[in-house]
C-alpha positions as CSV (number, residue, x, y, z in Angstrom):
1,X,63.6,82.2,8.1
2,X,61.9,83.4,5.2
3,X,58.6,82.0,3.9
4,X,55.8,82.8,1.7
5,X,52.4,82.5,2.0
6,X,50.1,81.7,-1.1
7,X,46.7,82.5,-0.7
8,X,45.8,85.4,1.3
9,X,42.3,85.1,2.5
10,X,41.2,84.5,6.1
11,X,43.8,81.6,7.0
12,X,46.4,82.9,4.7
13,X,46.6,86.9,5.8
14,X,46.1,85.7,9.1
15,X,49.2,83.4,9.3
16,X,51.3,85.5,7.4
17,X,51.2,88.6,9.6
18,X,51.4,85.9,12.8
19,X,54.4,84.4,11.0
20,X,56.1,88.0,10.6
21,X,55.3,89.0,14.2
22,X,57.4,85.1,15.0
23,X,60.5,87.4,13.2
24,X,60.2,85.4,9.4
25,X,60.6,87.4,6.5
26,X,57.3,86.3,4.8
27,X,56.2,87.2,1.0
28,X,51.8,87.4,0.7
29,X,50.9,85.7,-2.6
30,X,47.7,85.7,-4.3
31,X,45.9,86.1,-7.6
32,X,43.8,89.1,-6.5
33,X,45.9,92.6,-7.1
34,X,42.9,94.6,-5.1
35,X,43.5,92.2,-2.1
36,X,47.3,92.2,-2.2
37,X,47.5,96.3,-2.6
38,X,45.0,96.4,0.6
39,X,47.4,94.5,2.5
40,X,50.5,95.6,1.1
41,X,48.9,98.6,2.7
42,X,48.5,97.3,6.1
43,X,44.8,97.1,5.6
44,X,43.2,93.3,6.0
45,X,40.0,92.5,3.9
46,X,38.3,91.6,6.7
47,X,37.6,92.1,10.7
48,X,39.3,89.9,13.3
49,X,40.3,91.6,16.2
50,X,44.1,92.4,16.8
51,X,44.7,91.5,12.9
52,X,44.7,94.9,11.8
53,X,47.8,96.7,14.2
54,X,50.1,93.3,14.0
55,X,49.4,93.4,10.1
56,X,50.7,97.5,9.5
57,X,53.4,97.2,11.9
58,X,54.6,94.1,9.7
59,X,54.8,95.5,7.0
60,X,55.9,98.6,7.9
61,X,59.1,96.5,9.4
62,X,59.3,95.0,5.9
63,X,59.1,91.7,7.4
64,X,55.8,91.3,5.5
65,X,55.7,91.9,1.7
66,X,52.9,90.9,-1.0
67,X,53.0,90.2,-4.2
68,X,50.9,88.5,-7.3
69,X,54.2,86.7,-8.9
70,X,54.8,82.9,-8.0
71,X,58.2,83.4,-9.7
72,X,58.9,85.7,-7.1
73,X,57.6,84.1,-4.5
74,X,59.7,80.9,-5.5
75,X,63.0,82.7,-5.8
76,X,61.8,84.6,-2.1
77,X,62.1,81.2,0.0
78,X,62.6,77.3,0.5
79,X,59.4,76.6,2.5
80,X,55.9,77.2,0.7
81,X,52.7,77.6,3.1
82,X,49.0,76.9,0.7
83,X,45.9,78.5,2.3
84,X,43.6,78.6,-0.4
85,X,40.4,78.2,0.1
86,X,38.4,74.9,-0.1
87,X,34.6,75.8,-0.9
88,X,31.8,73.1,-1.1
89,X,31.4,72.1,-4.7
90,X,28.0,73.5,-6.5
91,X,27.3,69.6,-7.6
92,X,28.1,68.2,-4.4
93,X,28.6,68.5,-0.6
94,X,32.7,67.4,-1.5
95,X,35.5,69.8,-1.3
96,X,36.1,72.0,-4.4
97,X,40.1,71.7,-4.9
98,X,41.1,73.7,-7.7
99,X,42.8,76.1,-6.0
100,X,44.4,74.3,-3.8
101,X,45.8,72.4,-7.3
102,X,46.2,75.8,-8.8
103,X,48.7,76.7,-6.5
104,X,50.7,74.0,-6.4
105,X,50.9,73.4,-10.3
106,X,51.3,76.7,-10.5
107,X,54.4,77.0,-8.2
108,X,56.0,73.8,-9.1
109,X,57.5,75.3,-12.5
110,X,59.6,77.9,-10.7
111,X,61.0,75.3,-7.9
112,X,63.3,73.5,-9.7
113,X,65.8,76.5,-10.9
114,X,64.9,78.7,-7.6
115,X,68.4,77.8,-6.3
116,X,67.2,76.0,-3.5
117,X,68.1,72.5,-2.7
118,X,65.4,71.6,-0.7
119,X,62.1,72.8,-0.6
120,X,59.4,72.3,1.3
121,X,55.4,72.7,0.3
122,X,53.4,73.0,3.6
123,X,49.5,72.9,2.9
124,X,47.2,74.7,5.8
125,X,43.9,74.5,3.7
126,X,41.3,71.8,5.0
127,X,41.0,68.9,2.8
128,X,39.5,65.7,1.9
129,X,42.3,62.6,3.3
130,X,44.6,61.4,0.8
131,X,45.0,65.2,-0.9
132,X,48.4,65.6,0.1
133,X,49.8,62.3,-1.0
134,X,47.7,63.0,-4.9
135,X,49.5,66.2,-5.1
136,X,52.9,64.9,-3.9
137,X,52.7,63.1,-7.1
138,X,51.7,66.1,-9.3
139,X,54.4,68.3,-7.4
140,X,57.3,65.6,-7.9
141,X,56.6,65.4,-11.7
142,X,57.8,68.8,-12.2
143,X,59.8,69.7,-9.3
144,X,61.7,66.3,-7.8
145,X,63.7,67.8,-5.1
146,X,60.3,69.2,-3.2
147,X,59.2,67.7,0.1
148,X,55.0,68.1,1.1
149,X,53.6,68.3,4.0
150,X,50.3,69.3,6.0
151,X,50.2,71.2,8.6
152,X,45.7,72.3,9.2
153,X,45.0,75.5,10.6
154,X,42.8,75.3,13.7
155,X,41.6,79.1,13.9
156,X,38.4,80.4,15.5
157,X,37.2,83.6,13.6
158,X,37.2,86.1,16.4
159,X,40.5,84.7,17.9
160,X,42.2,83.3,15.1
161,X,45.3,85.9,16.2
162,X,45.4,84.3,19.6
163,X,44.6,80.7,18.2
164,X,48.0,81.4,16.1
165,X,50.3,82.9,18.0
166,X,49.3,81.0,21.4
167,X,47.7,77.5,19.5
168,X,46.9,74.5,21.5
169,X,48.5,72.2,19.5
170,X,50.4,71.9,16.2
171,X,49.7,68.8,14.1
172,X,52.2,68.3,11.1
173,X,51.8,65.5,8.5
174,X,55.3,64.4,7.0
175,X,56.9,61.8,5.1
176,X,60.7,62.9,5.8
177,X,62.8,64.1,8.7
178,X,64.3,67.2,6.5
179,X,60.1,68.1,6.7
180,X,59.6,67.5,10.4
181,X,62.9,69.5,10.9
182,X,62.2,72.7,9.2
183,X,58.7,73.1,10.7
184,X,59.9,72.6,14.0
185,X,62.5,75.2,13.4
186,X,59.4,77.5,11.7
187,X,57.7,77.5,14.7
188,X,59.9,77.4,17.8
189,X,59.0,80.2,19.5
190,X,55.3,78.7,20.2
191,X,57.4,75.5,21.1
192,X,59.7,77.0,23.5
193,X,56.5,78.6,25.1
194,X,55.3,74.8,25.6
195,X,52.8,74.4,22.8
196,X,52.4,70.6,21.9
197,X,54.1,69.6,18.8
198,X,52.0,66.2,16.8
199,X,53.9,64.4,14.3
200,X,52.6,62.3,12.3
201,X,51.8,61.5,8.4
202,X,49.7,63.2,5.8
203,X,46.7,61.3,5.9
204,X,46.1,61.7,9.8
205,X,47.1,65.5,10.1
206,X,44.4,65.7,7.1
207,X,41.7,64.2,9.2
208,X,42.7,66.1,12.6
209,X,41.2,68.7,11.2
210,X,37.7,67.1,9.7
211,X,37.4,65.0,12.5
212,X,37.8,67.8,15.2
213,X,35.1,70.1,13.2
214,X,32.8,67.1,12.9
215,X,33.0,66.5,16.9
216,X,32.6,70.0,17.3
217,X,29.6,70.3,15.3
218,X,28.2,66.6,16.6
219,X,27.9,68.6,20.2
220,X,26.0,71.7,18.9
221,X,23.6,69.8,17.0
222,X,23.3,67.5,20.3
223,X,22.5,70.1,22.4
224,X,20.0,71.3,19.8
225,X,18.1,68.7,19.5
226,X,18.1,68.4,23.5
227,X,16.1,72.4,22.9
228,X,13.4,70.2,20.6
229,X,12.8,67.8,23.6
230,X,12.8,70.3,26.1
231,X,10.0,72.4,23.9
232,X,8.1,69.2,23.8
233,X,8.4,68.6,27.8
234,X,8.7,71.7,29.9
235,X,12.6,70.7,29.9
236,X,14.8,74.2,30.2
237,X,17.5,73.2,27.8
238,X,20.0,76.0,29.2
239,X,20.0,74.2,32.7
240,X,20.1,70.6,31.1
241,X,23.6,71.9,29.3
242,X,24.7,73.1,32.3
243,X,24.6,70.3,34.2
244,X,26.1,68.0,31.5
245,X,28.9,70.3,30.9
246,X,30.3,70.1,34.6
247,X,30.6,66.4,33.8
248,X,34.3,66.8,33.1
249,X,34.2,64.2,30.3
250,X,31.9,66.0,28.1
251,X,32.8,69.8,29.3
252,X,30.7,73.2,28.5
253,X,32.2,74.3,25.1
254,X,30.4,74.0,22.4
255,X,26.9,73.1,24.6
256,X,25.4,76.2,23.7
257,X,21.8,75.7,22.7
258,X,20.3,78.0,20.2
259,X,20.4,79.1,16.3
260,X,23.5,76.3,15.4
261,X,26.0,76.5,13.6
262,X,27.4,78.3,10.1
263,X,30.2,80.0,8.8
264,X,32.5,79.2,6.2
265,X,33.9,75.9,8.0
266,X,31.7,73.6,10.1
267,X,28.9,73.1,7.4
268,X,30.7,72.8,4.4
269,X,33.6,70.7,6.2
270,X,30.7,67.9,7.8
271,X,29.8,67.7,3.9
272,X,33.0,67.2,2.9
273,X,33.7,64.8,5.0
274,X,30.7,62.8,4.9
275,X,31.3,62.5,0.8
276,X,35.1,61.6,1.2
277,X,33.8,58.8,3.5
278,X,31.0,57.9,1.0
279,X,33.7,58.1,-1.8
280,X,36.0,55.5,0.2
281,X,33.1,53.0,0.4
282,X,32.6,54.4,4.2
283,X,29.1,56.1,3.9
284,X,27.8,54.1,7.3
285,X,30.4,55.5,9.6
286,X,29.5,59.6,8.6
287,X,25.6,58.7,8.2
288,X,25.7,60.8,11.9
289,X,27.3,63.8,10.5
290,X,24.0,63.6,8.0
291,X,21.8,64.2,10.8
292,X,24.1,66.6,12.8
293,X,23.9,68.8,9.3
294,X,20.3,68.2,9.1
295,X,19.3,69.5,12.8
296,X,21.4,72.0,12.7
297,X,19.3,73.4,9.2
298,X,16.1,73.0,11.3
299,X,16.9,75.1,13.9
300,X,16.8,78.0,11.7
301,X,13.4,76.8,10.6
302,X,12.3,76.8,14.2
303,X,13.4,80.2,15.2
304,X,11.4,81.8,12.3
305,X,8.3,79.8,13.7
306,X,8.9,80.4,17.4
307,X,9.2,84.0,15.7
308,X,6.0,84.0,13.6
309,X,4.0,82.7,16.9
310,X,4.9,85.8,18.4
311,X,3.4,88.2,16.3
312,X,0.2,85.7,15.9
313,X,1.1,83.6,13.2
314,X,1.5,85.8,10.4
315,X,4.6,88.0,9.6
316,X,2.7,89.8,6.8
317,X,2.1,93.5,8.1
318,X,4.6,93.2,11.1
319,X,7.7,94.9,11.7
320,X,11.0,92.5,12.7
321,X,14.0,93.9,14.2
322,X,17.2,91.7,13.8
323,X,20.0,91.5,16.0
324,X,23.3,90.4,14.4
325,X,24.4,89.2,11.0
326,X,27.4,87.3,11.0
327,X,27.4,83.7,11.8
328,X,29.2,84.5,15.3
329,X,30.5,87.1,17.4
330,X,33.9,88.8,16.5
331,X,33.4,88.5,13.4
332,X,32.3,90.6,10.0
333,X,32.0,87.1,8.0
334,X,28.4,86.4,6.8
335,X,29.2,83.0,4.7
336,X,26.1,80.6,5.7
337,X,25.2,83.1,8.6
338,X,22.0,81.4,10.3
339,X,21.2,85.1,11.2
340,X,20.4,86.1,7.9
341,X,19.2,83.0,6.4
342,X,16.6,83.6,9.2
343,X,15.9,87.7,8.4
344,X,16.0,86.2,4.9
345,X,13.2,83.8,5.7
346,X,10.9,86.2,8.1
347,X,11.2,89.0,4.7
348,X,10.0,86.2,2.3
349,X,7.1,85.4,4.5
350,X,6.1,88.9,4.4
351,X,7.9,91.2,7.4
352,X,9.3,94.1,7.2
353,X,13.0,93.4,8.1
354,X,15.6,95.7,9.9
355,X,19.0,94.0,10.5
356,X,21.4,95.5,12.6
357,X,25.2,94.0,13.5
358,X,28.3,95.9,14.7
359,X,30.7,94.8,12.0
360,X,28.9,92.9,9.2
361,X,26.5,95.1,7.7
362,X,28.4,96.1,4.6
363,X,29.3,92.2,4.0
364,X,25.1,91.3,4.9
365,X,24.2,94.3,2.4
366,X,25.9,92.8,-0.6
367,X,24.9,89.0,0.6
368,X,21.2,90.2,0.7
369,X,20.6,93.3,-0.6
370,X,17.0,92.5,-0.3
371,X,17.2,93.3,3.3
372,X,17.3,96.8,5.4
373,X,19.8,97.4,7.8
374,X,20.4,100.1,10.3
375,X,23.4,101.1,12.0
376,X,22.5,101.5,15.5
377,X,20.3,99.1,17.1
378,X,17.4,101.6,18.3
379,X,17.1,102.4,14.6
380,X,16.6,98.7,14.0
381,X,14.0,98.3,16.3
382,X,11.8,101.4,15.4
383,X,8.4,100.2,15.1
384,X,9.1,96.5,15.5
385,X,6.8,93.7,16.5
386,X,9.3,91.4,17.3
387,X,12.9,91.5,18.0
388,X,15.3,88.5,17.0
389,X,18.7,88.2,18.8
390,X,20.4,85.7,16.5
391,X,24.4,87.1,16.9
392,X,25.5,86.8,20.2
393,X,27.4,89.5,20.0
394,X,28.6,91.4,23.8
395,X,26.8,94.5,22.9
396,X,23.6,93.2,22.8
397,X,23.7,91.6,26.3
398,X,24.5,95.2,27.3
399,X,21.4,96.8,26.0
400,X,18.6,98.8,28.3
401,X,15.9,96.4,27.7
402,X,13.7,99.4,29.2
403,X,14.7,101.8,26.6
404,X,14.6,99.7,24.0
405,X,11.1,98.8,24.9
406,X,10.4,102.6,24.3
407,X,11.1,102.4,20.3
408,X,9.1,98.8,19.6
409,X,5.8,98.7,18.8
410,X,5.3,95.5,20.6
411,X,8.1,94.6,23.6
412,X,8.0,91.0,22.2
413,X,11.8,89.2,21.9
414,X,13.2,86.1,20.6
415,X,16.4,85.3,22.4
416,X,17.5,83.1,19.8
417,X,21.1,82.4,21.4
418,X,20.1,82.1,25.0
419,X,22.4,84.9,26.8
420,X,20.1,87.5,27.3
421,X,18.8,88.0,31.0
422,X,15.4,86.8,31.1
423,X,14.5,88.5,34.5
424,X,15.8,92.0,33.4
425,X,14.1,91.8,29.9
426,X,10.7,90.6,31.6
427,X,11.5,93.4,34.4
428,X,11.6,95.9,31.4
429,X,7.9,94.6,30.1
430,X,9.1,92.2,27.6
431,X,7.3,88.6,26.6
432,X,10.7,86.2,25.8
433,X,10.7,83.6,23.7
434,X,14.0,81.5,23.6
435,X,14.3,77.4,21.5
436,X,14.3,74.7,24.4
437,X,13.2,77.0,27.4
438,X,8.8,77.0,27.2
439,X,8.7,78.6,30.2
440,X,9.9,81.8,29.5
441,X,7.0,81.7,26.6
């Protein structure tokens, strides 16, 4: 089938080379030239693992085109997919929707004399219930013949390949059969493979995705604030989520205790939900997803104190090594990374800051140029009073905590993500640190 694909950041260049790789003949669109000539050239804008080889060899098949015209991409195909972005409004924790609307209005023009009977809009980007069914309206007023549907994306940076091409579940919101129809032809390959196929209407696939972000977030903050009462008591917070995740009604995902949560989806979606639920008259039933947003900002607070104890209260005059500056693993994405909001915070209280991550530093440079970074993690932690490991990324749970301890001025460490090996770093002549476990203190 062919498709196109409007919108060509994270979700967008993602599903379109996944799409190709499924045999469609997909057309990239988006307003940025810079971004469509890097792809165009089989180069993404940004690391996810296994995006990069599936991206050149599509469009080096020519399955995979770009372009900047909506007139083409009208005239290319019948079916539509939207993954612009969604970003939290500067006035207000609600979702920012103008280029979601952008692209539609700007589309919708075209449709009508494209020479297709029936077309189909598909919107992937996350946003606040009732969207769909608003811009239905708006799309109908220009283009009649045009069906809408939403179909959220549910992709984990750092597998969002994987999470596309192998999903556990694809949730479509439709209001006609011809809609239902063409996305189950769209994607069945994954549904001959078995993946579960939801059908239901616009409103509901719309929250699927707030809700599920919400829940996930609701068990990070949980197991947070656990680490608080397990400071408080003695409590080891990493056994306590242990033991509640092999309760097969709650499970282990998303009980790591630590640093929280950022990124560019679970904060700003948790806000955007909570202020669609206010705006419906529905503010009591999301005042939880207040305090879930509210825990999750503290623990960053409490990791530069934990920190600050470390080197005897005051950062001023101390060296800090930082491990890790995107907002997880997998990943060179440093939108509301709790890693360097926390080097951020230690610098302004006086450190001297050396941040170190295997994929992000050019992305953390222009964030917070500000900071230092080094390139290899013995550079990072030259001199250092105090090492943080906020990034949980693999290669730092390989590190020689012995040779490490050979380039710090002080073998002091905050494990501020709970994976590293107490016993081997204590072995190695290290004092650990880590939220919710006092003993290792």
């Amino acid at each position: 089938m062919r498709l196109t694909v409007i919108g060509t950041g994270y979700v967008g260049a993602v599903h379109a080379a996944c799409m190709a790789e499924l045999g469609h003949e997909v057309l990239g669109v988006d307003v940025d030239a810079e971004r469509i000539g890097a792809l165009a050239a089989g180069r993404p804008p940004f690391y996810e693992p296994g995006l990069s080889a599936m991206l050149k060899s599509a469009v080096d098949s020519r399955r995979l085109r770009f372009t900047t015209s909506l007139t083409e991409a009208a005239w290319f195909a019948d079916t539509h997919f939207v993954c612009v972005g969604t970003p939290q409004r500067a006035d207000s924790g609600a979702s920012d929707l103008r280029h979601v609307e952008a692209a539609v209005d700007g589309l919708a023009p075209y449709l009508p004399g494209s020479g297709y009977e029936r077309v189909l809009v598909v919107g992937k980007s996350t946003v606040p219930v009732g969207t769909a069914d608003r811009l239905a309206g708006r799309l109908r007023a220009l283009a009649p013949d045009v069906d809408i549907a939403w179909n959220p994306e549910f992709l984990r940076e750092g597998r969002a390949v994987r999470d596309t091409l192998r999903p556990e579940r694809i949730v479509v919101g439709v209001r006609s059969v011809h809609a239902e129809r063409r996305l189950r032809e769209i994607y069945a390959p994954l549904l001959a493979d078995g993946t579960r196929f939801i059908v239901t209407e616009p409103a509901t696939a719309e929250l699927v995705k707030l809700a599920s972000n919400s829940f996930l977030a609701t068990k990070i903050s949980f197991i947070n604030a656990m680490a608080e009462i397990c400071d408080a008591t003695g409590a080891d917070v990493c056994t306590l989520a242990e033991a509640m995740g092999a309760d097969s009604r709650i499970g282990p995902s998303f009980l790591a205790p630590g640093l929280g949560f950022g990124g560019s989806c679970l904060p700003k979606d948790i806000r955007a939900f909570a202020a669609r639920a206010e705006e419906l008259g529905l503010g009591a039933s999301v005042v939880l997803l207040h305090q879930v947003d509210e825990i999750n900002t503290r623990q960053r607070r409490r990791v530069v104190d934990l920190a600050e104890r470390m080197v005897g209260g005051d950062f001023r005059d101390h060296g800090v090594a930082v491990l890790g500056a995107s907002f997880k693993p997998h990943s060179d994405d440093v939108r509301d990374s709790p890693a360097l909001d926390v080097a951020d915070a230690v610098r302004r209280r006086g450190a001297r800051v050396r941040v170190h991550d295997p994929e992000a530093v050019d992305n953390a440079r222009a964030a917070h140029p500000e900071l230092q970074f080094a390139l290899d993690v013995a550079k990072a932690c030259e001199q250092a009073d105090v090492v943080l490991h906020l990034t949980e990324w693999p290669q730092y749970r390989e590190l020689d905590p012995a040779a490490l301890a050979a380039v710090v001025r002080t073998p002091a460490l905050v494990d501020a993500r709970n994976v590293l090996d107490p016993v081997a770093w204590r072995a190695a002549g290290w004092t650990l640190c880590a939220p919710g476990r006092p003993r290792l203190g």
